[in-house]
GUMIVEX-327998 format. One record per residue: residue number from 1; residue in one letter; x, y, z of N, C-alpha, C in turn. Coordinates in steps of 0.1 Angstrom, whole numbers. Example, Ala and Ser with C-alpha at 12.3 -4.5 7.8 and 13.67 -1.06 7.14 Angstrom:
<1, A, <132, -57, 78>, <123, -45, 78>, <132, -33, 78>> <2, S, <128, -22, 71>, <137, -11, 71>, <129, 0, 79>> 
//
This chain:
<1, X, <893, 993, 646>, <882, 992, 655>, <877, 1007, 659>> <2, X, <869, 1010, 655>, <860, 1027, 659>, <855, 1026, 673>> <3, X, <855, 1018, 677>, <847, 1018, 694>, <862, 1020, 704>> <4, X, <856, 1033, 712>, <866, 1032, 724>, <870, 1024, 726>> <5, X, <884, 1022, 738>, <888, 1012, 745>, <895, 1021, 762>> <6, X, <891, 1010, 766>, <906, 1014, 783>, <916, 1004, 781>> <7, X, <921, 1009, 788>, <936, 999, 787>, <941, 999, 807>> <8, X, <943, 986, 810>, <949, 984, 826>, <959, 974, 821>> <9, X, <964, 976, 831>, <978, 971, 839>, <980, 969, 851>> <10, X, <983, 961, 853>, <990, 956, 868>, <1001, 951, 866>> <11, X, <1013, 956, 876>, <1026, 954, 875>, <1028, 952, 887>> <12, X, <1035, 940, 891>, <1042, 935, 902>, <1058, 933, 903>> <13, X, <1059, 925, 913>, <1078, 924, 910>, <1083, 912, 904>> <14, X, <1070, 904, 901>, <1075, 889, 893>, <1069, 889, 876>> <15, X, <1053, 898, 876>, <1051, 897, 864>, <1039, 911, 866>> <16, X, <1036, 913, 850>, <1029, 925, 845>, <1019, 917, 835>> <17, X, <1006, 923, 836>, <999, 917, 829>, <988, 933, 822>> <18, X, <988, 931, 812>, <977, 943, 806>, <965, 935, 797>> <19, X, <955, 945, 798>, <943, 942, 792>, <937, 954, 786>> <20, X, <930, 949, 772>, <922, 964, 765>, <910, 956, 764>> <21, X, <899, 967, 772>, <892, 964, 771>, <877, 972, 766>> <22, X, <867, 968, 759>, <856, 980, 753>, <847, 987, 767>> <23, X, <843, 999, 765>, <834, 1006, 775>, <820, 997, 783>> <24, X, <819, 984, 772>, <808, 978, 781>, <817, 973, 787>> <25, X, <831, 967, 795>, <839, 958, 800>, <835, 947, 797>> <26, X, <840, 947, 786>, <840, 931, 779>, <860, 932, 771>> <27, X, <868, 919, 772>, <880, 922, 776>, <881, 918, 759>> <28, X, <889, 925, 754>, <891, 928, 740>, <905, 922, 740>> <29, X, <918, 920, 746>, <928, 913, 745>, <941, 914, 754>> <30, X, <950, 903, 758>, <959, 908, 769>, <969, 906, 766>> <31, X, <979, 911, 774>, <992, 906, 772>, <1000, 908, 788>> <32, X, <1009, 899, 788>, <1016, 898, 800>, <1034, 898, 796>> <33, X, <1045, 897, 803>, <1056, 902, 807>, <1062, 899, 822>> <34, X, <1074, 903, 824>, <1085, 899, 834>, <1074, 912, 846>> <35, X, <1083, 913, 854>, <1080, 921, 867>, <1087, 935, 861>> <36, X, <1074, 948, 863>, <1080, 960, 863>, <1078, 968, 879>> <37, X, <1080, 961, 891>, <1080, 971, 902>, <1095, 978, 901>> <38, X, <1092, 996, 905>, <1106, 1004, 894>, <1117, 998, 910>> <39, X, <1112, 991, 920>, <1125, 993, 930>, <1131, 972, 930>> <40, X, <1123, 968, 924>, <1133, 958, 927>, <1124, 950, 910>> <41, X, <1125, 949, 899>, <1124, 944, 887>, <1137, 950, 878>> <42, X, <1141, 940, 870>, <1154, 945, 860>, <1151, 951, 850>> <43, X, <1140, 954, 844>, <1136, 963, 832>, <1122, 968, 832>> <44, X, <1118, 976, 845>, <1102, 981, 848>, <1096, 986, 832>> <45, X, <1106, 990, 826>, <1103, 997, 812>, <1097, 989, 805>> <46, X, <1111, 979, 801>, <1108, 968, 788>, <1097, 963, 795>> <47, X, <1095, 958, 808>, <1086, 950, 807>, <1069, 954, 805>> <48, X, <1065, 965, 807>, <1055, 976, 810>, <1054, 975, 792>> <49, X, <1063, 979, 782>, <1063, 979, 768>, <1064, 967, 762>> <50, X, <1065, 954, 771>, <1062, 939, 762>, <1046, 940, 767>> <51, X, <1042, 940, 778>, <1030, 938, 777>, <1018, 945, 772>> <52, X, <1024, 959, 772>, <1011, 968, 765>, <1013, 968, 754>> <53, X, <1027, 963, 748>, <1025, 960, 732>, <1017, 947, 725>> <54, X, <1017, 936, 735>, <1009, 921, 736>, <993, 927, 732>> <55, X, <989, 938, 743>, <975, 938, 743>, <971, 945, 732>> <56, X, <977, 956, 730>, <976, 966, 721>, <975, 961, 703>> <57, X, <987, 950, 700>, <989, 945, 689>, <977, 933, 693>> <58, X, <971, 929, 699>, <962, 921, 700>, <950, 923, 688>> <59, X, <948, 936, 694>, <933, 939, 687>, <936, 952, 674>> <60, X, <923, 956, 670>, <925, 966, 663>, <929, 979, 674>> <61, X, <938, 991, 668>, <941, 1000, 677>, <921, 1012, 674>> <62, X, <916, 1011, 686>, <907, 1023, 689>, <912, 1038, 694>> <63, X, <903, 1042, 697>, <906, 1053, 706>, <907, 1051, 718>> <64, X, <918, 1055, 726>, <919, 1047, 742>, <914, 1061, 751>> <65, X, <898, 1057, 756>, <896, 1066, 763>, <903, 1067, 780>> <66, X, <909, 1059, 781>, <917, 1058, 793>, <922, 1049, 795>> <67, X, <936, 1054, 807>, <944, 1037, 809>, <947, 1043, 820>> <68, X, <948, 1032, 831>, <953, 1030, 845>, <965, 1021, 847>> <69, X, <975, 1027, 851>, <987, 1015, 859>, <985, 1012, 867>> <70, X, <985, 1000, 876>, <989, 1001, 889>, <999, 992, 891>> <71, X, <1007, 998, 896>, <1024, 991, 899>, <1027, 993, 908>> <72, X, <1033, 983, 915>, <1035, 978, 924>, <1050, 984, 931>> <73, X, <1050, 993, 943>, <1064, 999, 948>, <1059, 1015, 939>> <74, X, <1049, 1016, 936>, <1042, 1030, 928>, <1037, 1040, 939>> <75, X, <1038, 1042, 952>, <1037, 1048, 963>, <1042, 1065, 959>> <76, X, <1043, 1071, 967>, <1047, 1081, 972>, <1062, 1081, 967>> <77, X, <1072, 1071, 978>, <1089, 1069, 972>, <1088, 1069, 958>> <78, X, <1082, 1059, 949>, <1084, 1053, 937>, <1077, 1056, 928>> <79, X, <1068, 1069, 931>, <1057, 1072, 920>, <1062, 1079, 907>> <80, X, <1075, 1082, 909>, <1082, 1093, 898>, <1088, 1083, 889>> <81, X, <1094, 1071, 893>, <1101, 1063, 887>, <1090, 1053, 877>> <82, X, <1082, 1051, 886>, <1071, 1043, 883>, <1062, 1046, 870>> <83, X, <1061, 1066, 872>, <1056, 1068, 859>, <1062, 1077, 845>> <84, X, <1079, 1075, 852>, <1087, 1076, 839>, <1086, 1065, 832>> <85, X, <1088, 1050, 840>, <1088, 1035, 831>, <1076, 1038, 826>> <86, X, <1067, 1037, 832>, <1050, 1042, 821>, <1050, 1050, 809>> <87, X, <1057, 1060, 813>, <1058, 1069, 799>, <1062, 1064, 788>> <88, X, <1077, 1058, 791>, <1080, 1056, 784>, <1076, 1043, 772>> <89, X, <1070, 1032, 783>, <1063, 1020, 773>, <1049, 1027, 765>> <90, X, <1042, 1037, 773>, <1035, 1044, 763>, <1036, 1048, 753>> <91, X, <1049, 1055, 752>, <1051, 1059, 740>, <1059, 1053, 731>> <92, X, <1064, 1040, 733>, <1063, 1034, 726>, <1058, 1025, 718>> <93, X, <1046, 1026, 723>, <1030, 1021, 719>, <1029, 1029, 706>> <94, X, <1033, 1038, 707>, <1028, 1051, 696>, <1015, 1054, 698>> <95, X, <1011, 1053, 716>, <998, 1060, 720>, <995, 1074, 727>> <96, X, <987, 1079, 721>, <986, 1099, 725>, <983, 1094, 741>> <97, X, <985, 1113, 745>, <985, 1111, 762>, <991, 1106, 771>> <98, X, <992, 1101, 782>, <997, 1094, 789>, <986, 1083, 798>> <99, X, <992, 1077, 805>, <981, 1072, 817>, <984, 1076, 831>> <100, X, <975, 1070, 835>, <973, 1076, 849>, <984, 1065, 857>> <101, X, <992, 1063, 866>, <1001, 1061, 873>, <996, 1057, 888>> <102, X, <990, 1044, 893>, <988, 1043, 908>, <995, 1032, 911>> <103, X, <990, 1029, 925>, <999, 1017, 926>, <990, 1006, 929>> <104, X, <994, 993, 936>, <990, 981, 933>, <973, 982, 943>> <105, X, <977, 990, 953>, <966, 990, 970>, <951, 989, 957>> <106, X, <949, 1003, 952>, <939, 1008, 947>, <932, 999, 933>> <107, X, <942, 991, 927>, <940, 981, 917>, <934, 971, 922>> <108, X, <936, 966, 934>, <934, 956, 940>, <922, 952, 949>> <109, X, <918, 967, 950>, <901, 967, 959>, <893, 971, 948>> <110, X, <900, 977, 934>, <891, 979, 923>, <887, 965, 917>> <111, X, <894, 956, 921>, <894, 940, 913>, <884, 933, 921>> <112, X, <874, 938, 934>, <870, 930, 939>, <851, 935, 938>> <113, X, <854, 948, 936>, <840, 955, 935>, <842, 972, 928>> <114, X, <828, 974, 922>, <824, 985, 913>, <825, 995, 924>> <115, X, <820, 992, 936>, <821, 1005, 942>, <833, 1012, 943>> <116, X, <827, 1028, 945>, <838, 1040, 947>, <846, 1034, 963>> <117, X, <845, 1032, 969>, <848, 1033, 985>, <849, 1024, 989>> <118, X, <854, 1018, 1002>, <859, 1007, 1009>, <870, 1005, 1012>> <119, X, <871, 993, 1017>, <885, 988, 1023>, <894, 973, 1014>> <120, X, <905, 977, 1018>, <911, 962, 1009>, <921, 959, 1017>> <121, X, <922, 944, 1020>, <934, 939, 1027>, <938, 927, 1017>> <122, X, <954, 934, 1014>, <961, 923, 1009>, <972, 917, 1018>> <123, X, <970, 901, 1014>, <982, 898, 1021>, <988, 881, 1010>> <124, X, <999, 885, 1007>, <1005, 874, 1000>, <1019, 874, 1004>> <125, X, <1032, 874, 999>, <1045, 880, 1000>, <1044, 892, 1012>> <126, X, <1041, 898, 1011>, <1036, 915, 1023>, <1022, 912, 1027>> <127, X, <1021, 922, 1036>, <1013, 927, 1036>, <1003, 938, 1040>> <128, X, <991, 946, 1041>, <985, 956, 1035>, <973, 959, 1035>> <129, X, <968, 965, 1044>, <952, 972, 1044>, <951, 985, 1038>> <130, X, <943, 986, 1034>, <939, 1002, 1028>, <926, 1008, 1030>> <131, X, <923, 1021, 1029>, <911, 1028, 1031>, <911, 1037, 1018>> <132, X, <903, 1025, 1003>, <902, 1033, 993>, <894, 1039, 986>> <133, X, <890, 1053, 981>, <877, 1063, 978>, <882, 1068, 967>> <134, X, <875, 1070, 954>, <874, 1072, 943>, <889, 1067, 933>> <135, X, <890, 1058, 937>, <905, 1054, 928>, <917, 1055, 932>> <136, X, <919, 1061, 948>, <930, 1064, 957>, <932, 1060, 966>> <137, X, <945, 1060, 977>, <941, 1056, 991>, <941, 1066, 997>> <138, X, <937, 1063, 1008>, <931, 1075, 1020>, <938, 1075, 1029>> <139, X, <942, 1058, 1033>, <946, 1055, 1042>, <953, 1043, 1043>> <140, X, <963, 1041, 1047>, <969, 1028, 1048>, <974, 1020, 1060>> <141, X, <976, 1007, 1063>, <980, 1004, 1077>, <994, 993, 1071>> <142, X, <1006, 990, 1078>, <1012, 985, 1074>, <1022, 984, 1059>> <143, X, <1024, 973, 1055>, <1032, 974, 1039>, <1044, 980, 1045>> <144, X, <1048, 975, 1051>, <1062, 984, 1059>, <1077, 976, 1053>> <145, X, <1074, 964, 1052>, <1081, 952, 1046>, <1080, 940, 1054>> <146, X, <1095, 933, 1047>, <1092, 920, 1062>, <1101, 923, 1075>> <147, X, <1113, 933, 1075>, <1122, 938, 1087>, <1110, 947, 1092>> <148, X, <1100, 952, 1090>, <1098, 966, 1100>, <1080, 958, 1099>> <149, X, <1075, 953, 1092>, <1061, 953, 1094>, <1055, 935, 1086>> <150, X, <1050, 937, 1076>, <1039, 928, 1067>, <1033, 917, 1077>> <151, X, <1030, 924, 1090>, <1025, 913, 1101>, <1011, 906, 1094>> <152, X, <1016, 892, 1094>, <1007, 885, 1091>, <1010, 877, 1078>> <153, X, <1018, 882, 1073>, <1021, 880, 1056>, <1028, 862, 1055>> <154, X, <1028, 859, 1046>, <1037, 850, 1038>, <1051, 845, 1046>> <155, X, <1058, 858, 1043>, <1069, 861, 1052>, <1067, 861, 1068>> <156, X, <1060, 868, 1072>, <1059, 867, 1085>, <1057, 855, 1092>> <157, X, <1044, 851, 1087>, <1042, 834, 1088>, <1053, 820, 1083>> <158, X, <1058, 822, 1072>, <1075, 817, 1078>, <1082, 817, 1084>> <159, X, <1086, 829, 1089>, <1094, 832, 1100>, <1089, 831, 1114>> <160, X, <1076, 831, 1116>, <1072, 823, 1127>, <1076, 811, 1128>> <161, X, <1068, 801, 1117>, <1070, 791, 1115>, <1088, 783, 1116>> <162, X, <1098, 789, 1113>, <1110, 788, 1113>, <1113, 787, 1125>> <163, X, <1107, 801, 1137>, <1112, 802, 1150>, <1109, 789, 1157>> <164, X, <1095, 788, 1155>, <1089, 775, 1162>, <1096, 763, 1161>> <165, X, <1100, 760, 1146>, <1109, 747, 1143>, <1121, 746, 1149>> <166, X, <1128, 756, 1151>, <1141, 762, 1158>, <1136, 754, 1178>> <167, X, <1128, 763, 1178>, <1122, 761, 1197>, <1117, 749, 1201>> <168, X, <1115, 740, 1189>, <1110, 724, 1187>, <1121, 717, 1191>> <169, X, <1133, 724, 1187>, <1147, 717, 1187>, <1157, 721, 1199>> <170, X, <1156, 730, 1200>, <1163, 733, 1212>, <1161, 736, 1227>> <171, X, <1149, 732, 1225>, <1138, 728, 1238>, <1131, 739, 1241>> <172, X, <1131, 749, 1237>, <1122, 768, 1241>, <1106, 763, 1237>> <173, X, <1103, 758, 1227>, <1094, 751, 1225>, <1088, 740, 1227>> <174, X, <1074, 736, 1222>, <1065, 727, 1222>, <1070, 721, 1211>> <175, X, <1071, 704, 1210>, <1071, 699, 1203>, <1062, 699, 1188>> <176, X, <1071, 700, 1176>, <1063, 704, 1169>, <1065, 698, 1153>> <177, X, <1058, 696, 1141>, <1058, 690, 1133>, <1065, 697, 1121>> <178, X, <1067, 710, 1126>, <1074, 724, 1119>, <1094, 719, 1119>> <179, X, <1097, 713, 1128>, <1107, 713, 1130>, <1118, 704, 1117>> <180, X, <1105, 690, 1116>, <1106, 681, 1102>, <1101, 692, 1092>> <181, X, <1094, 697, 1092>, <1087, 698, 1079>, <1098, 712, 1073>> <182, X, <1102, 721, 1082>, <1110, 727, 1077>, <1121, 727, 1072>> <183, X, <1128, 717, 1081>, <1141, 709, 1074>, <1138, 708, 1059>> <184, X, <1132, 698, 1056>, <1129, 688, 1045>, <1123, 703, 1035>> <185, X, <1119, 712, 1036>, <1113, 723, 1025>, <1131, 730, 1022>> <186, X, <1138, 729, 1034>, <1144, 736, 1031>, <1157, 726, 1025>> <187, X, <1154, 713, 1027>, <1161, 706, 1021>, <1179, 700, 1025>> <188, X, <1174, 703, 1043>, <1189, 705, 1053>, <1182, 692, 1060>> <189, X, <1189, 686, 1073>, <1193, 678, 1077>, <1185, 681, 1090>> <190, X, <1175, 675, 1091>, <1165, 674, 1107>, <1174, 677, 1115>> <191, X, <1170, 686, 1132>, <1176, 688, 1139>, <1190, 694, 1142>> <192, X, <1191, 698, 1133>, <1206, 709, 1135>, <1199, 723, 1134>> <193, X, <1201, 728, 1146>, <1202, 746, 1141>, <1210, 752, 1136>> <194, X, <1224, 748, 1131>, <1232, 754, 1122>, <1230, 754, 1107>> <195, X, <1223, 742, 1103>, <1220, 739, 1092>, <1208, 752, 1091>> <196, X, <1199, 752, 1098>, <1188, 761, 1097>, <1198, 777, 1094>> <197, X, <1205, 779, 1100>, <1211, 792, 1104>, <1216, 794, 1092>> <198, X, <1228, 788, 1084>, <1232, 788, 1071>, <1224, 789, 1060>> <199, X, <1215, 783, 1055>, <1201, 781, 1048>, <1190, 788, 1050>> <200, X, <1186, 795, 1058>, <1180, 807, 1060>, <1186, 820, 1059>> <201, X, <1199, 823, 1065>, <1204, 838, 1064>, <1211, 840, 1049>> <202, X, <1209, 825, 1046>, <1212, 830, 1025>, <1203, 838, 1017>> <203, X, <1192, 834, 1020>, <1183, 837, 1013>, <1176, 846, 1015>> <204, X, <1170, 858, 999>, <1162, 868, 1007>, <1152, 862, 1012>> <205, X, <1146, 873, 1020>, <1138, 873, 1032>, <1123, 875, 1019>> <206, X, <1122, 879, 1011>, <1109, 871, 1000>, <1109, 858, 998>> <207, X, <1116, 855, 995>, <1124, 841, 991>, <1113, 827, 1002>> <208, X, <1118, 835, 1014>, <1110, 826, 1026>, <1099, 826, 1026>> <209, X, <1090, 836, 1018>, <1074, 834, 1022>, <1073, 822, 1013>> <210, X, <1077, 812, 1002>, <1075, 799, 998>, <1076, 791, 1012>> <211, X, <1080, 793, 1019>, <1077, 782, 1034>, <1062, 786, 1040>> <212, X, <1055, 793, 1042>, <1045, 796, 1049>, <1036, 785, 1045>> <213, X, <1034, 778, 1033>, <1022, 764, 1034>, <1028, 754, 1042>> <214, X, <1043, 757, 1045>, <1046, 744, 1054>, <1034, 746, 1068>> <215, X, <1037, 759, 1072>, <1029, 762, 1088>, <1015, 763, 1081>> <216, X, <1009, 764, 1072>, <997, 764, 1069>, <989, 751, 1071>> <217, X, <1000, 743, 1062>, <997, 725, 1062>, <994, 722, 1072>> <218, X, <1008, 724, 1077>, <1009, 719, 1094>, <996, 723, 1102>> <219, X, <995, 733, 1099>, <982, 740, 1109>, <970, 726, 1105>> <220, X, <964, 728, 1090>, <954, 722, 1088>, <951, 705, 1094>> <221, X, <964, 699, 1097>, <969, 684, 1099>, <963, 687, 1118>> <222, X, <966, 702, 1125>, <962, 702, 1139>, <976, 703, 1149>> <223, X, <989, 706, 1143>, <996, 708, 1149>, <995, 718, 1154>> <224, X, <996, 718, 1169>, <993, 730, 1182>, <1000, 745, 1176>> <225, X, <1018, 743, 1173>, <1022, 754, 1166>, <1016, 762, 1158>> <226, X, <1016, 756, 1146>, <1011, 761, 1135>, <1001, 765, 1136>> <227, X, <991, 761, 1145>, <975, 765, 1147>, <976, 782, 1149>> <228, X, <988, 783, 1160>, <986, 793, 1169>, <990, 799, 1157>> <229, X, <1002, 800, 1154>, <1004, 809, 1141>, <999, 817, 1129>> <230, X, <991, 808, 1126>, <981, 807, 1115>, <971, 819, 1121>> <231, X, <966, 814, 1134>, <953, 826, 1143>, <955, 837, 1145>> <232, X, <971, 841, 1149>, <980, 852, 1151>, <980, 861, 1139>> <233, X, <984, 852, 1129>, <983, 857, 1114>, <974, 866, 1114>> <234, X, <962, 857, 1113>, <949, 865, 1111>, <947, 875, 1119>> <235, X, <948, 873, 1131>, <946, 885, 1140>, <952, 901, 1135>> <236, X, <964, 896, 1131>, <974, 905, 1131>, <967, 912, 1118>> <237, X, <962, 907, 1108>, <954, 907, 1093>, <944, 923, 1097>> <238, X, <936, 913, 1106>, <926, 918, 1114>, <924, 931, 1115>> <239, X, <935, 930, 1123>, <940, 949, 1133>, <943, 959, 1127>> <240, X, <952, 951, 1111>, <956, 962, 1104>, <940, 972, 1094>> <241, X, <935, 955, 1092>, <921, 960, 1084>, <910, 970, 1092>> <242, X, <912, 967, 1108>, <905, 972, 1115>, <911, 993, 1116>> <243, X, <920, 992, 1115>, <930, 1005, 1117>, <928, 1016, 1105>> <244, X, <916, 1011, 1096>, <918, 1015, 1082>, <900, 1018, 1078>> <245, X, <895, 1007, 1085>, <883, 1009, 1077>, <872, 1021, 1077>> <246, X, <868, 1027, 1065>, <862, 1041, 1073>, <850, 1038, 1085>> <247, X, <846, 1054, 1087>, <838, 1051, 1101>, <823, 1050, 1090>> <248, X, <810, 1044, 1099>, <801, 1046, 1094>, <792, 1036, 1090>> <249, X, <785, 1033, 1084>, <778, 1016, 1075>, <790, 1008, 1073>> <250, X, <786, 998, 1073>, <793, 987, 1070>, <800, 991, 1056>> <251, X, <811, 989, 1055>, <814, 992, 1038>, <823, 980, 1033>> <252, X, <823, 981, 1016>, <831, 970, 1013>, <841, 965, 1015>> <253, X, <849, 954, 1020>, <859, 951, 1023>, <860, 935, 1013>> <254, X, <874, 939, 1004>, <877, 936, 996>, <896, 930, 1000>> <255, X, <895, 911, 1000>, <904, 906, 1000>, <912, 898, 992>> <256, X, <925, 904, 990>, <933, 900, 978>, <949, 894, 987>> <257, X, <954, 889, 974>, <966, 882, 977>, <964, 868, 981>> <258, X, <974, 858, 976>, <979, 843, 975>, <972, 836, 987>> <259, X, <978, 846, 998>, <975, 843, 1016>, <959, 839, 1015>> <260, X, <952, 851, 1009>, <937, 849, 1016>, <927, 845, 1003>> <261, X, <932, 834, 996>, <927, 826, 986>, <920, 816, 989>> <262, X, <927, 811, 1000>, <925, 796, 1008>, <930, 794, 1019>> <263, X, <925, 784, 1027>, <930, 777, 1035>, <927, 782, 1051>> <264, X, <935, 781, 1063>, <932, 787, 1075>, <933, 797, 1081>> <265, X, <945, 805, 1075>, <947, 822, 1076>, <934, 827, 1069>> <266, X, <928, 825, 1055>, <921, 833, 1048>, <907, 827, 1053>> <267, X, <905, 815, 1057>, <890, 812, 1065>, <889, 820, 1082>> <268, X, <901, 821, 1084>, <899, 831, 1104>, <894, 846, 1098>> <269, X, <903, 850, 1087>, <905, 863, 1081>, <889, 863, 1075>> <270, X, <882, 852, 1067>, <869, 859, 1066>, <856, 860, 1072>> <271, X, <863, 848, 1089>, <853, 848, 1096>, <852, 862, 1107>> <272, X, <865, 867, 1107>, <868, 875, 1119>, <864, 889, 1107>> <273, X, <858, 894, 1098>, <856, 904, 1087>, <839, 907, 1089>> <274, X, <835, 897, 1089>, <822, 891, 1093>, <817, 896, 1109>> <275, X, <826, 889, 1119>, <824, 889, 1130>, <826, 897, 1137>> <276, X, <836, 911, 1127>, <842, 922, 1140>, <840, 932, 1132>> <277, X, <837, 932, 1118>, <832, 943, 1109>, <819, 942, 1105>> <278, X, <812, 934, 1106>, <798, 933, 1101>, <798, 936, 1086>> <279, X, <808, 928, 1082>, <809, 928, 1066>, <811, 917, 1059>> <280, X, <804, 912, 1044>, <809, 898, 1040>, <818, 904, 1028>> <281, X, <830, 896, 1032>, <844, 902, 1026>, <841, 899, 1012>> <282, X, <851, 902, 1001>, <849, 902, 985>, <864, 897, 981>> <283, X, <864, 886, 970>, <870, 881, 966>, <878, 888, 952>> <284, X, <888, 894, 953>, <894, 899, 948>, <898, 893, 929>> <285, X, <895, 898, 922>, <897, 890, 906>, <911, 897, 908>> <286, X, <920, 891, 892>, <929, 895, 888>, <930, 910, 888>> <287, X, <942, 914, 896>, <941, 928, 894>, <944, 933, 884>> <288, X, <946, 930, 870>, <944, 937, 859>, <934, 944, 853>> <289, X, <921, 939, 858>, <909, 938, 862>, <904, 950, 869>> <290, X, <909, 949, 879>, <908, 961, 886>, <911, 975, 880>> <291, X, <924, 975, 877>, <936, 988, 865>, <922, 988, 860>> <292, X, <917, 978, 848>, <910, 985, 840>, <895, 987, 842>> <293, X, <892, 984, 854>, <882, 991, 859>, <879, 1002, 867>> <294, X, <893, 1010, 866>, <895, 1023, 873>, <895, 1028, 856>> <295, X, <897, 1029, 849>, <904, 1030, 835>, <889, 1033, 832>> <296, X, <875, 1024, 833>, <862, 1024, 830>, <855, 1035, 836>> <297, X, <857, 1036, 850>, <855, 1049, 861>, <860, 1063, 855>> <298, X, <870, 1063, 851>, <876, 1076, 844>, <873, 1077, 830>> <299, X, <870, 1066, 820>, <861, 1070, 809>, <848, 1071, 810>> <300, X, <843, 1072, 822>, <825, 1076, 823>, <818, 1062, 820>> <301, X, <824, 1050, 824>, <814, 1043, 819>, <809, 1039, 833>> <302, X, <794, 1033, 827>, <786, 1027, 842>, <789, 1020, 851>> <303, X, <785, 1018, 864>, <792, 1006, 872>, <789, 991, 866>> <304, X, <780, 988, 857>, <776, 978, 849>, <785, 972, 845>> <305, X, <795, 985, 838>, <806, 979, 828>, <819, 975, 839>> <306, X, <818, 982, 846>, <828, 973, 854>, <825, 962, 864>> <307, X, <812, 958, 869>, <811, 947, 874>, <811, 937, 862>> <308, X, <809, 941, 852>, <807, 928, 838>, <824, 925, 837>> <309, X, <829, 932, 839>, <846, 935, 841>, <850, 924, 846>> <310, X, <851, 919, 858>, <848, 915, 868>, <848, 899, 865>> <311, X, <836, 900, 861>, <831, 885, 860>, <836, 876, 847>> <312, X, <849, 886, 843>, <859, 876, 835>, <866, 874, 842>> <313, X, <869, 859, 845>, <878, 853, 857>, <884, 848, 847>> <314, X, <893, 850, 835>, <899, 839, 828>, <908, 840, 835>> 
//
């Protein structure tokens, strides 16, 4: 193949997915792989070199006028680790150069729009607002984890949800549909708080954001708990996006993660974006998408090519 290419990646802690794609952003071939985040995945390396070897052996090899990572735990702590695993799946690509090395924030507001600038709140597992300009962040609020921060998150909203089923039971609470619904997800015995106590302090604290559609459901059915939780969520969403976004015109605000896909957290989260930013939020594509639409920005191509980017939702 004589025609340039970019090459993106997005690396998380469960899975890595890459794409080559030509300078109009039209997606030339992908490949995917296990989780390469360098602080909690078992082979950030191998896995970063199954997938760019998937994409890479896909197509004919071009000239790769640019490649973007973005990997996930690729911060400040983990940027060195992050772009040793990089190097090294690069070169075993047997591709000249290196790539550029970011992490997931900046992929993730690039997945939602061509523009240089804006804001991105992610919330899935964690969660994460940012204030991002020309392919970096500026600013960040939260992403602390689930012991010190991710207010609003997955996790957080579990562990609300948990408290409340707990307070349903032992009277601190409002009666509440969390109390069944939790048991039974978690697969223990209604109404025992020991059973809760044992069965929750096993498991990581990731682990638990799989409970948050219990309080979600719950919410949507009209249980008073879960309502409140779900609103709190958002709020909390809110404050962080609010702490971040630059001053000035309305600017893009771009929402990603599992959380704000669907449902009542991500319907408060796009009415309160609307209603307290004077902005209509943006639906975040695959952040691989994003990687290689920073990848397009750094080979000089137009915003054209990366909104065309974009509008492959495969």
């Amino acid at each position: 193949m004589e025609r340039d290419v970019v090459i993106g990646v997005d690396a998380g802690g469960t899975s890595t997915r890459c794409v080559v794609a030509d300078l109009d952003g039209r997606v030339l071939s992908r490949g995917s792989a296990g989780g390469a985040n360098p602080f909690s995945s078992a082979d950030p390396a191998g896995a970063l070199e199954a997938a760019l070897g998937q994409a890479v052996g896909g197509t004919e090899a071009g000239r790769v006028a640019a490649a973007v990572f973005g990997i996930a735990g690729a911060s400040a702590a983990g940027h060195a680790r992050a772009s040793e695993a990089a190097g090294r799946a690069w070169r075993a690509a047997g591709l000249p150069g290196a790539p550029r090395v970011t992490d997931d924030i900046a992929v993730a507001f690039a997945a939602g729009t061509h523009a240089p600038e804006g804001a991105v709140l992610i919330a899935g597992t964690g969660a994460v607002a940012a204030h991002v300009a020309d392919g970096g962040v500026r600013r960040r609020c939260d992403g602390y984890g689930w012991l010190l921060g991710d207010e609003g998150s997955a996790v957080w909203i579990a562990l609300a949800g948990l408290r409340a089923a707990l307070g349903g039971i032992d009277g601190r609470g409002g009666a509440t549909v969390l109390s069944a619904r939790m048991a039974e997800a978690l697969e223990i015995a209604p109404g025992d708080p020991q059973e809760f106590i044992r069965t929750v302090y096993a498991r990581p604290p990731a682990e638990l954001g799989g409970l948050a559609p219990e309080v979600t459901g719950a919410a949507q059915e009209g249980d008073a708990e879960a309502v409140r939780i779900c609103g709190e969520a958002a709020g909390r969403l809110l404050d962080a996006l609010g702490a971040v976004l630059p001053s000035g015109p309305p600017s893009p605000v771009v929402l990603s993660g599992a959380l704000l896909g669907g449902g009542p957290v991500a319907e408060r989260v796009r009415a309160g974006v609307g209603g307290r930013f004077g902005s209509a939020p943006l639906a975040a594509a695959d952040g691989v998408l994003g990687a290689a639409g920073l990848a397009l920005r750094a080979a000089g191509a137009p915003p054209e090519a990366h909104a065309r980017l974009l509008s492959d939702r495969r």
